[in-house]
LUMLUMRO-738992 format. One line per field, with one value per atom (N, C-alpha, C): x, y, z; atom name; residue in three letters. Coordinates in nm, 2 decimals, padded with zeros to 4 digits. Layout:
BEGIN
x: [X/...]
y: [Y/...]
z: [Z/...]
at: [CA/...]
aa: [ala/...]
This chain:
BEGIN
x: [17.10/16.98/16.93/16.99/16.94/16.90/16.83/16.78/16.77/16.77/16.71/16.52/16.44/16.30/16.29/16.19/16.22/16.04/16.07/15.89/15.89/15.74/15.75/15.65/15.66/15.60/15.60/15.56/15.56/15.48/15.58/15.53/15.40/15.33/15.23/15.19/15.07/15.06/14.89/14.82/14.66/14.61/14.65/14.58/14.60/14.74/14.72/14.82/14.87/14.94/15.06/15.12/15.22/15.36/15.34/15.51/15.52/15.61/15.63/15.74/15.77/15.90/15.92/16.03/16.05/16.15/16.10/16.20/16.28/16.39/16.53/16.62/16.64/16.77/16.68/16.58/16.51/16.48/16.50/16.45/16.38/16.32/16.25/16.31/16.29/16.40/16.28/16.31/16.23/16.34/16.23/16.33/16.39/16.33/16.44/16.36/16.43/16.37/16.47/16.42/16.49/16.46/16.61/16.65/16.68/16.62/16.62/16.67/16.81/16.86/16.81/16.78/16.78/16.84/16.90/16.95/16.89/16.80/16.76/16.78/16.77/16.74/16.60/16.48/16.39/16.35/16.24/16.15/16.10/16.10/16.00/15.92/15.80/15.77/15.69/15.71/15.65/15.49/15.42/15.32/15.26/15.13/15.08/14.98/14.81/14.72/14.63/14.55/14.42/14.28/14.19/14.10/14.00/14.06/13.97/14.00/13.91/13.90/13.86/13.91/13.90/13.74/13.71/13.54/13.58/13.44/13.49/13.53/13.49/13.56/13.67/13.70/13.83/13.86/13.99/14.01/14.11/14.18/14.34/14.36/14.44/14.52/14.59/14.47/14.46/14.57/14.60/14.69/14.72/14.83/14.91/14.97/15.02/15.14/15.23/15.34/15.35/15.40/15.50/15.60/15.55/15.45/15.37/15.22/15.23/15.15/14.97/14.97/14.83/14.79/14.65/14.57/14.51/14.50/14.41/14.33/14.31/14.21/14.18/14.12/14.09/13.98/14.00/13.93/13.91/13.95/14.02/13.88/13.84/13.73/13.82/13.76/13.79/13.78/13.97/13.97/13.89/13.85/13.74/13.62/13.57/13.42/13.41/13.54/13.48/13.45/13.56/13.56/13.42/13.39/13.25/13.14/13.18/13.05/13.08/13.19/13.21/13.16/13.15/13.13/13.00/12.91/12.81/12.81/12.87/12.90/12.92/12.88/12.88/13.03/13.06/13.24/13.24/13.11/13.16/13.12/13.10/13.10/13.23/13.31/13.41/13.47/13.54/13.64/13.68/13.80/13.91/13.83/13.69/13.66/13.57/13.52/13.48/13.58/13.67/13.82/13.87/13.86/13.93/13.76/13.68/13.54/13.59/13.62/13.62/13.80/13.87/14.03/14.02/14.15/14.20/14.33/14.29/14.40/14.52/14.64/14.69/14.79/14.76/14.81/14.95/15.02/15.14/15.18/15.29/15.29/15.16/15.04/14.95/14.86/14.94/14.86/14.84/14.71/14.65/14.67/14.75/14.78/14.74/14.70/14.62/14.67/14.61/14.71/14.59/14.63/14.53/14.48/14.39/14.37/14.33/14.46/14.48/14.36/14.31/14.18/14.17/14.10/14.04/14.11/14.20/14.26/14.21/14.31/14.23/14.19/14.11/14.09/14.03/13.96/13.88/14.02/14.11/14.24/14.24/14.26/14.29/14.45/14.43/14.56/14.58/14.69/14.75/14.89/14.84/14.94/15.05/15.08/15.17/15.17/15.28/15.34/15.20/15.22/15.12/15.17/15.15/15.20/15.12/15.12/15.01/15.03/14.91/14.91/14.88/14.85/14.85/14.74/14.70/14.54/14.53/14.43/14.38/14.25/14.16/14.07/14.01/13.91/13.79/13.78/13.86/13.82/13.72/13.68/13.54/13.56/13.52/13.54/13.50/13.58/13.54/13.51/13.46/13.41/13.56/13.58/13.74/13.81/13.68/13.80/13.76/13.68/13.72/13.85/13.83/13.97/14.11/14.09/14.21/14.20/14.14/14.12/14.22/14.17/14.21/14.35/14.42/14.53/14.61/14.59/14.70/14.67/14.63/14.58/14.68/14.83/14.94/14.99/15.05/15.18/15.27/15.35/15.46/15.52/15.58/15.61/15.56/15.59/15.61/15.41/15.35/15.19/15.17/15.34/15.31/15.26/15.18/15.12/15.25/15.24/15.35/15.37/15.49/15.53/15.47/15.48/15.44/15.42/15.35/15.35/15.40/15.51/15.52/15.44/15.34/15.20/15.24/15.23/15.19/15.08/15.01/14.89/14.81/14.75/14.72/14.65/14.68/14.56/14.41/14.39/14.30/14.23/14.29/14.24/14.17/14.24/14.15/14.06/14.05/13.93/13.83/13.83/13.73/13.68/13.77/13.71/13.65/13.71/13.63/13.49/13.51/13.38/13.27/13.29/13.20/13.18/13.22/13.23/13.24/13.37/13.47/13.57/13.60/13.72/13.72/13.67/13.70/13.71/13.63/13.64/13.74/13.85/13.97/14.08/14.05/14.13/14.12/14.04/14.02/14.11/14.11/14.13/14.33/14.37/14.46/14.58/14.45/14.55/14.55/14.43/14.47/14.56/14.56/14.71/14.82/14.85/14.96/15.04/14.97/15.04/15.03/15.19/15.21/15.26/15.27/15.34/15.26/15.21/15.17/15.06/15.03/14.96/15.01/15.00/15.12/15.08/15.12/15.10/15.14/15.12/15.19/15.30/15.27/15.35/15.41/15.55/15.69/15.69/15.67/15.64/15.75/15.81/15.95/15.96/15.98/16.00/15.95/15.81/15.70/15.62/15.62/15.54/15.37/15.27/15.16/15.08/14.95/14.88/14.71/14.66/14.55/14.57/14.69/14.73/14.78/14.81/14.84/14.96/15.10/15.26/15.28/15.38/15.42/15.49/15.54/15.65/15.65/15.54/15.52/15.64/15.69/15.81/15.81/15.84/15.83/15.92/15.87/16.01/16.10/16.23/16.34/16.32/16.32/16.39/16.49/16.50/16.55/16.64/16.87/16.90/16.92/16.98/17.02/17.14/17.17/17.29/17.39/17.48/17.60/17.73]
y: [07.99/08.05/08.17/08.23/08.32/08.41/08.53/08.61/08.61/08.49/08.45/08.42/08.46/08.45/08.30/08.20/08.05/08.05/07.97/07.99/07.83/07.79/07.63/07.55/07.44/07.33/07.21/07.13/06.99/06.90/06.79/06.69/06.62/06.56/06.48/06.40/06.28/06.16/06.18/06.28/06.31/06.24/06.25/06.19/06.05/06.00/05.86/05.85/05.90/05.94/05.82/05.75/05.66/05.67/05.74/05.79/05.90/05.97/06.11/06.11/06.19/06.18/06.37/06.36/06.52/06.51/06.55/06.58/06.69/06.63/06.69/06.60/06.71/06.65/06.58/06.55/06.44/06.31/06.29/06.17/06.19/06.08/06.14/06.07/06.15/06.09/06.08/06.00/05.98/06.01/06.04/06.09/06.21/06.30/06.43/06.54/06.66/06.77/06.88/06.95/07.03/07.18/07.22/07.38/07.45/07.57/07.67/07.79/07.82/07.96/08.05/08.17/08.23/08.44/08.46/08.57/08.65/08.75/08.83/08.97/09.08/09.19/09.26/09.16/09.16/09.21/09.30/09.35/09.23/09.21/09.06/09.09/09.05/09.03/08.91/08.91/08.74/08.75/08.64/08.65/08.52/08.50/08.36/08.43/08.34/08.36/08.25/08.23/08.17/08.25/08.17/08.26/08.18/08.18/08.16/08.23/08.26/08.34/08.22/08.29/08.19/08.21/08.08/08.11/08.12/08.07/08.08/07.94/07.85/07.70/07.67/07.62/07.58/07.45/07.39/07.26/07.21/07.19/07.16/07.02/07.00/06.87/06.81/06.68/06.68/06.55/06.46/06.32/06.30/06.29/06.30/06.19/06.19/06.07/06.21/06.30/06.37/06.36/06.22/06.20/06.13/06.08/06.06/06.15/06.24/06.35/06.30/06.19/06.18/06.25/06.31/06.35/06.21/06.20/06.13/06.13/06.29/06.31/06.47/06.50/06.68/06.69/06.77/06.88/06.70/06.65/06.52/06.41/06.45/06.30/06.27/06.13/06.11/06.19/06.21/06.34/06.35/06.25/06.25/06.23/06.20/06.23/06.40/06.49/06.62/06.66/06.67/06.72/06.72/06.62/06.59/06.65/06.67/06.72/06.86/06.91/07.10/07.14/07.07/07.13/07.04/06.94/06.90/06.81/06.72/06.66/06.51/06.37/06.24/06.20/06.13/06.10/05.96/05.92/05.85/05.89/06.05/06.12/06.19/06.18/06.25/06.25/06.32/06.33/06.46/06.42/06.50/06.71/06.64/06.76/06.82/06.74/06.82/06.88/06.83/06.86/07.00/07.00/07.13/07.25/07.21/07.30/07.37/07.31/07.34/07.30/07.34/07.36/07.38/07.31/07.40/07.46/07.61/07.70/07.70/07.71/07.76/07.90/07.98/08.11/08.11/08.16/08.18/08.35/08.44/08.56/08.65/08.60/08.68/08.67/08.55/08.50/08.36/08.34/08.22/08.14/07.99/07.93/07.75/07.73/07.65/07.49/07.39/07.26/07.17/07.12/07.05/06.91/06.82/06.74/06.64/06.50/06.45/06.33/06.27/06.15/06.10/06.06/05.94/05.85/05.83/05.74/05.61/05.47/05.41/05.47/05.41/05.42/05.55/05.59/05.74/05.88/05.84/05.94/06.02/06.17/06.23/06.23/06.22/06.22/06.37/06.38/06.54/06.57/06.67/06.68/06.74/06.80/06.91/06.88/06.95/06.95/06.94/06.84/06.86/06.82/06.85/06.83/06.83/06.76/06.76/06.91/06.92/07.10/07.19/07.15/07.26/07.29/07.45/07.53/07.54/07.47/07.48/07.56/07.59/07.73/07.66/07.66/07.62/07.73/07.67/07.78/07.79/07.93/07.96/08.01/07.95/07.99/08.14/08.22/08.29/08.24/08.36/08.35/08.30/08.17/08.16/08.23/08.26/08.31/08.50/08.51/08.67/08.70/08.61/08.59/08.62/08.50/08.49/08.61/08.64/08.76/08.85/08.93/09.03/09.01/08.88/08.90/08.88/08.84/08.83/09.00/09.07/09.19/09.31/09.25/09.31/09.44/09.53/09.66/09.67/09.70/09.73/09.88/09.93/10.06/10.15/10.11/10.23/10.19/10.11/10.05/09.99/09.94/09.78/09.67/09.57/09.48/09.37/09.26/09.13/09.13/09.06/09.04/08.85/08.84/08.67/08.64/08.54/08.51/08.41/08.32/08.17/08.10/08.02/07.99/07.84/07.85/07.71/07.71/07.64/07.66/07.53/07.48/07.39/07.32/07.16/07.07/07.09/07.10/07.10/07.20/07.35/07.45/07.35/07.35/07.32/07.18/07.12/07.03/07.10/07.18/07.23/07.31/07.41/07.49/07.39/07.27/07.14/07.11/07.09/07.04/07.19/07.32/07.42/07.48/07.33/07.41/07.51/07.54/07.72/07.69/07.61/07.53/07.68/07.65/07.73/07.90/07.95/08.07/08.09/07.98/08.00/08.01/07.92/07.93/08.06/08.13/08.26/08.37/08.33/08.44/08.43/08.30/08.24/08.31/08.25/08.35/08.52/08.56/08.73/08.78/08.69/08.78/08.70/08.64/08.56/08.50/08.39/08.25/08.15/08.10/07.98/07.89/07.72/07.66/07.56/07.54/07.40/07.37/07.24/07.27/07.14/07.18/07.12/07.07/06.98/06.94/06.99/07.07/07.12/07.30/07.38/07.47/07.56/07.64/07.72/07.84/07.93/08.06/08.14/08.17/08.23/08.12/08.00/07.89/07.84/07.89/07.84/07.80/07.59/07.54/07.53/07.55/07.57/07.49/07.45/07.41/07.46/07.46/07.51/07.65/07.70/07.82/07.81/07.95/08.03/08.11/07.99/08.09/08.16/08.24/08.27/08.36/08.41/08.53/08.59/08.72/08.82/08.85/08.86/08.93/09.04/09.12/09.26/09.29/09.36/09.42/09.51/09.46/09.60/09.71/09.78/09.96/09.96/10.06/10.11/10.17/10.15/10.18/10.32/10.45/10.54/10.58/10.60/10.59/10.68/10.64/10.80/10.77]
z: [01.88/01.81/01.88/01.96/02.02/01.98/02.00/01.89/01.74/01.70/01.56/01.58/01.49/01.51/01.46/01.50/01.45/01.45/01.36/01.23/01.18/01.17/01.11/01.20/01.16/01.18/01.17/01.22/01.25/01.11/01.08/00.96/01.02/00.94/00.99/00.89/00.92/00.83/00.80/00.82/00.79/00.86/01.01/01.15/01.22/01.09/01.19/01.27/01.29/01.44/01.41/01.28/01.31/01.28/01.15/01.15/01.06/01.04/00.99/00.90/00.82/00.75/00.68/00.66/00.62/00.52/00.36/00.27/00.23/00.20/00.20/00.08/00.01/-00.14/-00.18/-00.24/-00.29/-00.19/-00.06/00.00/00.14/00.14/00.30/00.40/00.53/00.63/00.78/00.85/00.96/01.08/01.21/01.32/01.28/01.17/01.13/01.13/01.15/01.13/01.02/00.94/00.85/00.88/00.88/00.95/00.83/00.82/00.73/00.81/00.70/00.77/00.67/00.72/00.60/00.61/00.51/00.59/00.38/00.43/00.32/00.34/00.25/00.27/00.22/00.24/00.25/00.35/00.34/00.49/00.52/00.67/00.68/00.81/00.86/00.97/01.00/01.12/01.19/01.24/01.23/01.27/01.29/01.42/01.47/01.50/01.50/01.58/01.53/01.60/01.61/01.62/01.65/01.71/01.76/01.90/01.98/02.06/02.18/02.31/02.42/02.56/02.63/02.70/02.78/02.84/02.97/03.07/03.24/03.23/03.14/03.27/03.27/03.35/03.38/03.40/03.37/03.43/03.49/03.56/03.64/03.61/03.58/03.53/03.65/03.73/03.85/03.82/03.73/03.72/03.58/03.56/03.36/03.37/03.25/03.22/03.13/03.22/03.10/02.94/03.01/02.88/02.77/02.81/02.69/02.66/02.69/02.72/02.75/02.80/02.89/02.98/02.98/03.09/03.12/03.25/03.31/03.40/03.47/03.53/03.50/03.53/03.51/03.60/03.68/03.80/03.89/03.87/03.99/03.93/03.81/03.75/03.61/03.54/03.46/03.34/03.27/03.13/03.04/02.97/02.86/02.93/03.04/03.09/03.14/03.22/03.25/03.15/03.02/02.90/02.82/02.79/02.75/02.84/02.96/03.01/03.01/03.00/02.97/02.85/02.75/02.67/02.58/02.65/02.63/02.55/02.52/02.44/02.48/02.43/02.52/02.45/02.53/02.51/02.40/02.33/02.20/02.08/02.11/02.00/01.98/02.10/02.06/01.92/01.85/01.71/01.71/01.62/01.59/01.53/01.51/01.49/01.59/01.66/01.80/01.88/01.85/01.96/01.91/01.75/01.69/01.69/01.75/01.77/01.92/02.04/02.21/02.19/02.19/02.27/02.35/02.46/02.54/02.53/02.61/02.63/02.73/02.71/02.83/02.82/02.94/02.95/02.98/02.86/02.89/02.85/02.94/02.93/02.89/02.96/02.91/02.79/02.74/02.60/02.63/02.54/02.55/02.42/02.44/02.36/02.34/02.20/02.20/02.24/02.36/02.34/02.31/02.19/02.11/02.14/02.15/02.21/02.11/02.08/01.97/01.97/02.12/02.15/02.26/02.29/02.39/02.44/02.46/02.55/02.63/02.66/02.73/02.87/02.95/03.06/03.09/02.97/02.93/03.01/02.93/02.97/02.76/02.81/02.65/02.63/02.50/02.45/02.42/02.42/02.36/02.25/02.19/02.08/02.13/02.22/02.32/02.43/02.48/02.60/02.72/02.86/02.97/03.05/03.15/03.30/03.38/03.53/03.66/03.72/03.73/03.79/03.68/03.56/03.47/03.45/03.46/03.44/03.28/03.24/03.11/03.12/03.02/03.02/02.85/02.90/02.77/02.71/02.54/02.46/02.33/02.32/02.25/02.06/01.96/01.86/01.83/01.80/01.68/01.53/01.41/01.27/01.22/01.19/01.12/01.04/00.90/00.77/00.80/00.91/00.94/00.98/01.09/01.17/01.07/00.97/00.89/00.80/00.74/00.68/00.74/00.87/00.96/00.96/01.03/01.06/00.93/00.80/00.70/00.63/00.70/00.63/00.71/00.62/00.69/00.56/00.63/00.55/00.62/00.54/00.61/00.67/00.71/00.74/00.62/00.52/00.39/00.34/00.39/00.38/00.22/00.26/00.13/00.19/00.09/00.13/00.09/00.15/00.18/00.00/-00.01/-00.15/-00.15/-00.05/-00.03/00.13/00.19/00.32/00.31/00.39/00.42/00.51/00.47/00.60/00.67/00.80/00.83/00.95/00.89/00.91/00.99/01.09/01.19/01.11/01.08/01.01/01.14/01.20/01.26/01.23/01.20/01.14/00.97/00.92/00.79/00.82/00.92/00.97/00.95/01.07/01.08/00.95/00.85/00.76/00.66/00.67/00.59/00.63/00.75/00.81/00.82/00.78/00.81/00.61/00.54/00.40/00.40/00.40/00.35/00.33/00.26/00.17/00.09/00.01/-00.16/-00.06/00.03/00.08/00.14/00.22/00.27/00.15/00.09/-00.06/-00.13/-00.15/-00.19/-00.11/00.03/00.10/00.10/00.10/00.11/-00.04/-00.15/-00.27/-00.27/-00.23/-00.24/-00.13/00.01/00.07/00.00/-00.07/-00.13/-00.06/00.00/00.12/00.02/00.09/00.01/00.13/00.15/00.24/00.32/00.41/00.47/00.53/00.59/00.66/00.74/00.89/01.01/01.10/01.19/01.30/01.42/01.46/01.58/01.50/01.57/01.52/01.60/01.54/01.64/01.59/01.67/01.67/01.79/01.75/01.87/01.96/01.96/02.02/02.09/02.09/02.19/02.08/02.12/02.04/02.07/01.97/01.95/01.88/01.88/01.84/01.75/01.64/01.61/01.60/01.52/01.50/01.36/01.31/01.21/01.24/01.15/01.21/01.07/01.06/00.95/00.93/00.81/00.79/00.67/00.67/00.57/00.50/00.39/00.31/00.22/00.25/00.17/00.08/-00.03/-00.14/-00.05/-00.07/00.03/00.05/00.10/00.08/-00.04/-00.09/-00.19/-00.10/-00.13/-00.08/-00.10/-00.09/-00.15/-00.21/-00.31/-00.42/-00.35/-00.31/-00.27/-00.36]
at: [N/CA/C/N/CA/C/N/CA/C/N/CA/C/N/CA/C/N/CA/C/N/CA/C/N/CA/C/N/CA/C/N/CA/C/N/CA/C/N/CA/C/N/CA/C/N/CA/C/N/CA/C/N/CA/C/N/CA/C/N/CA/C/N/CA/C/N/CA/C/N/CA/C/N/CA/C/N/CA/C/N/CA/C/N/CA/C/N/CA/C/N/CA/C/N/CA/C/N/CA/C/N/CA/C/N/CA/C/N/CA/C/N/CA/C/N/CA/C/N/CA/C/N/CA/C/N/CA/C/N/CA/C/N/CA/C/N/CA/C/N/CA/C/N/CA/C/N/CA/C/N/CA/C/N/CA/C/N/CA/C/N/CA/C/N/CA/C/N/CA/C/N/CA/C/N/CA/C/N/CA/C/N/CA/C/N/CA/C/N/CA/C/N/CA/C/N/CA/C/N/CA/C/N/CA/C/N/CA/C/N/CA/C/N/CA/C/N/CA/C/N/CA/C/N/CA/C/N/CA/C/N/CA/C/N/CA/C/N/CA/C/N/CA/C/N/CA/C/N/CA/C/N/CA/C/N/CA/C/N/CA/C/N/CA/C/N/CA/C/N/CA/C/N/CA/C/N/CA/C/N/CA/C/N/CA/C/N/CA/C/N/CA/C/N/CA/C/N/CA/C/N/CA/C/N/CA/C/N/CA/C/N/CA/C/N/CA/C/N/CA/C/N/CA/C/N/CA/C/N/CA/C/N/CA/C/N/CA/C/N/CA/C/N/CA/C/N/CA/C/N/CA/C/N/CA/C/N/CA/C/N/CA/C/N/CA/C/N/CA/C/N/CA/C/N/CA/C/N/CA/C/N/CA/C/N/CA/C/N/CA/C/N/CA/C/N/CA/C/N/CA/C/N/CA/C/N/CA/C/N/CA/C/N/CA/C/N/CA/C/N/CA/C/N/CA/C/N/CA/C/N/CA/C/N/CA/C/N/CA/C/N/CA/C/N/CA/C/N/CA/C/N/CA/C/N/CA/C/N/CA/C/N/CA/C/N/CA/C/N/CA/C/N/CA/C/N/CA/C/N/CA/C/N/CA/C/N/CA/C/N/CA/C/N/CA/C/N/CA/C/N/CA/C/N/CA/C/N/CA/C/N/CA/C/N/CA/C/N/CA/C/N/CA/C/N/CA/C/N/CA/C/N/CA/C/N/CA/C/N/CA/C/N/CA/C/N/CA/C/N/CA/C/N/CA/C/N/CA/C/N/CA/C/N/CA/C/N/CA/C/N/CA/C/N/CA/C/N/CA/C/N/CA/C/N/CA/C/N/CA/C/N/CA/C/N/CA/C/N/CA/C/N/CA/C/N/CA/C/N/CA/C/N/CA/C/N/CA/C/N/CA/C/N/CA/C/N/CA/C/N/CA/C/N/CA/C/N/CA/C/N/CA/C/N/CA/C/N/CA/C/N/CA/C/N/CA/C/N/CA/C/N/CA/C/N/CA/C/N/CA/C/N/CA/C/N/CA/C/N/CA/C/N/CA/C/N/CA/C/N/CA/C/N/CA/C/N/CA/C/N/CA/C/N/CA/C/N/CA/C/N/CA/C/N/CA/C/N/CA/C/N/CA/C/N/CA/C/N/CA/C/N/CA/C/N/CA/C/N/CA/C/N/CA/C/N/CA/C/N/CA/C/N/CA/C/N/CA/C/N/CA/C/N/CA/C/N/CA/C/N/CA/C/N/CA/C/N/CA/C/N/CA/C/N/CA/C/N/CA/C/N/CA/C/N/CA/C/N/CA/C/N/CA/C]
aa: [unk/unk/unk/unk/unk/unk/unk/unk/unk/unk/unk/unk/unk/unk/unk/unk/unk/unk/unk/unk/unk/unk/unk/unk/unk/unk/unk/unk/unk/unk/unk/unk/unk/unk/unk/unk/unk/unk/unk/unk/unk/unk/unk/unk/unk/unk/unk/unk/unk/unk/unk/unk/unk/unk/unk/unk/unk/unk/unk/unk/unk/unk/unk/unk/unk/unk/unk/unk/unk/unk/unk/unk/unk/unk/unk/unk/unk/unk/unk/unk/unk/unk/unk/unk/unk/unk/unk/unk/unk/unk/unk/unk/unk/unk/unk/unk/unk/unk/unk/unk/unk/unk/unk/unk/unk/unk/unk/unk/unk/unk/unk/unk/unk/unk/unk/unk/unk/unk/unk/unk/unk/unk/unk/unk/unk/unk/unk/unk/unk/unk/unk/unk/unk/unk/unk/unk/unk/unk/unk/unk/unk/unk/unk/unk/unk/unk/unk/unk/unk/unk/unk/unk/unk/unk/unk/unk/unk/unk/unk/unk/unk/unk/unk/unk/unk/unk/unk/unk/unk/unk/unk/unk/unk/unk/unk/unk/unk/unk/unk/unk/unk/unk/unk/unk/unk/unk/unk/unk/unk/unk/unk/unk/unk/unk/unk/unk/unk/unk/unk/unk/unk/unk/unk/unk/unk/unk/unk/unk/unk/unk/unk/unk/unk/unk/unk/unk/unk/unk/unk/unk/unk/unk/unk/unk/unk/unk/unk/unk/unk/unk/unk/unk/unk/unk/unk/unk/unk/unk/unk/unk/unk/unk/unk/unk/unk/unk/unk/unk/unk/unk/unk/unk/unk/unk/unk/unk/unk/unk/unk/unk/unk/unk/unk/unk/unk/unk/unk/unk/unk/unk/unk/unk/unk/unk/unk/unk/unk/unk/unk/unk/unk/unk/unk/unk/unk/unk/unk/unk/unk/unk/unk/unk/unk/unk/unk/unk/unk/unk/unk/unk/unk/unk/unk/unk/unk/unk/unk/unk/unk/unk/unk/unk/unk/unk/unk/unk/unk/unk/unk/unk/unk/unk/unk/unk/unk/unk/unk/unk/unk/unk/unk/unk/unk/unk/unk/unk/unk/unk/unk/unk/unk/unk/unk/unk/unk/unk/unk/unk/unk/unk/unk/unk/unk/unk/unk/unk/unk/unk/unk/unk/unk/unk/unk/unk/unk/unk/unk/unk/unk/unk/unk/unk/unk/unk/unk/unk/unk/unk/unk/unk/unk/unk/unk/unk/unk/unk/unk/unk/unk/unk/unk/unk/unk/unk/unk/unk/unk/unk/unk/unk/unk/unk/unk/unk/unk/unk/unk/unk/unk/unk/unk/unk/unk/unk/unk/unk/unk/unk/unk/unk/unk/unk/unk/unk/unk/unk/unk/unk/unk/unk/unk/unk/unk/unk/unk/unk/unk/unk/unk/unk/unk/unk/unk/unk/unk/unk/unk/unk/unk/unk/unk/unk/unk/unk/unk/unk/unk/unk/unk/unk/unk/unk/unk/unk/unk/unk/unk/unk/unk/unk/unk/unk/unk/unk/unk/unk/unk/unk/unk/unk/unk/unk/unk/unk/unk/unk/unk/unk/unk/unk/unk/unk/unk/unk/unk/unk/unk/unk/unk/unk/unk/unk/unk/unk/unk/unk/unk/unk/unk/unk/unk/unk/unk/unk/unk/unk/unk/unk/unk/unk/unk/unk/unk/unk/unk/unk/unk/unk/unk/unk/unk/unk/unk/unk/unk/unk/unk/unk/unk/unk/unk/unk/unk/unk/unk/unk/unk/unk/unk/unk/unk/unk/unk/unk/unk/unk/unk/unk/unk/unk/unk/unk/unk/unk/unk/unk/unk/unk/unk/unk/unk/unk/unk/unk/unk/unk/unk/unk/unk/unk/unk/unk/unk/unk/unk/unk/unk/unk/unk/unk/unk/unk/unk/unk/unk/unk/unk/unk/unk/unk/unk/unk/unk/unk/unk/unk/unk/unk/unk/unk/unk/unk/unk/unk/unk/unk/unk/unk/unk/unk/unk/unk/unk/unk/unk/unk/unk/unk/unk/unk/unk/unk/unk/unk/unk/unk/unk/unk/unk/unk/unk/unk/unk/unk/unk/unk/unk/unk/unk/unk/unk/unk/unk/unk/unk/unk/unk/unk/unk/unk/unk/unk/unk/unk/unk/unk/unk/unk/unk/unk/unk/unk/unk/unk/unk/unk/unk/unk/unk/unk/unk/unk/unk/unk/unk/unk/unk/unk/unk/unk]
């Protein structure tokens, strides 16, 4: 797959975390994932973002379980009690939508990328939707305006300053939590049909093979060049 661009996202069950299935030929299959090759003469370009920015605090992932992606201590106290206290919040209020309000970040190549925090755990340990490891610098991140955000970035041309003929979106269920929970349903949906995205909304998402969380992947398509007649 090397230098092939790889775009998509993860099936999900609308939060209950128990099983997943992905259809293909008419049936759904579990334990599977479906590969799309695709070779066009379409102008295409790729695109991912979120929006958040990162703040000062910090937290080091002082004791994990990685392979089942538990934190269980951060800055060396219990995960869901520092957490709650960084961002003010008492830990049996935690939910799925306080969690998609405060993210954490971690810095890879200079960019900050979201690893989403799926609950509460026993023995006040968070669960996580992505990859975590002991030693890892996470960075409390800060909301930006959402559907500006989305606005800006689907507000693509192409060389010749055509707008996309269609977007393919996959788009973070945690993102539309929150645009649920901040009623801007119908205003995402607006913004959604005039850049003309069509396609999902995901659990986890792959953007040049670095998987992400509480992001926006996708791949603008343009009408061809016109070739020249000889």
């Amino acid at each position: 797959m090397d230098g092939l661009p790889v775009f998509g996202g993860s099936a999900g069950d609308a939060l209950q975390f128990r099983s997943t299935a992905v259809l293909h030929n008419g049936r759904f299959h579990g334990d599977a994932a479906v590969l799309i090759l695709i070779e066009t003469d379409l102008e295409f370009v790729g695109l991912g973002f979120d929006h958040f920015l990162p703040t000062e605090h910090r937290m080091v992932v002082t004791d994990a379980i990685p392979e089942e992606r538990l934190v269980l201590e951060l800055n060396g106290a219990p995960a869901a009690a520092e957490y709650s206290r960084l961002i003010g919040c008492p830990v049996d209020l935690l939910s799925p939508e306080v969690f998609a309000e405060h993210p954490v970040l971690v810095r890879n190549d200079g960019l900050y990328h979201v690893r989403a925090i799926k609950g509460v755990a026993g023995d006040g340990a968070l669960a996580f939707l992505s990859a975590i490891d002991d030693g890892l610098l996470l960075t409390l991140g800060r909301g930006q305006e959402i559907l500006r955000t989305l606005d800006a970035e689907l507000d693509l041309v192409d060389a010749r300053q055509r707008e996309p003929d269609f977007i393919l979106g996959f788009d973070c269920f945690l993102r539309k939590l929150e645009i649920g929970q901040k009623r801007l349903t119908d205003a995402a949906s607006d913004i959604l049909r005039a850049r003309r995205v069509l396609g999902f909304n995901t659990y986890g998402e792959q953007h040049c093979g670095v998987h992400v969380n509480q992001t926006f992947v996708g791949v603008a398509f343009f009408d061809p060049i016109p070739q020249a007649l000889t």
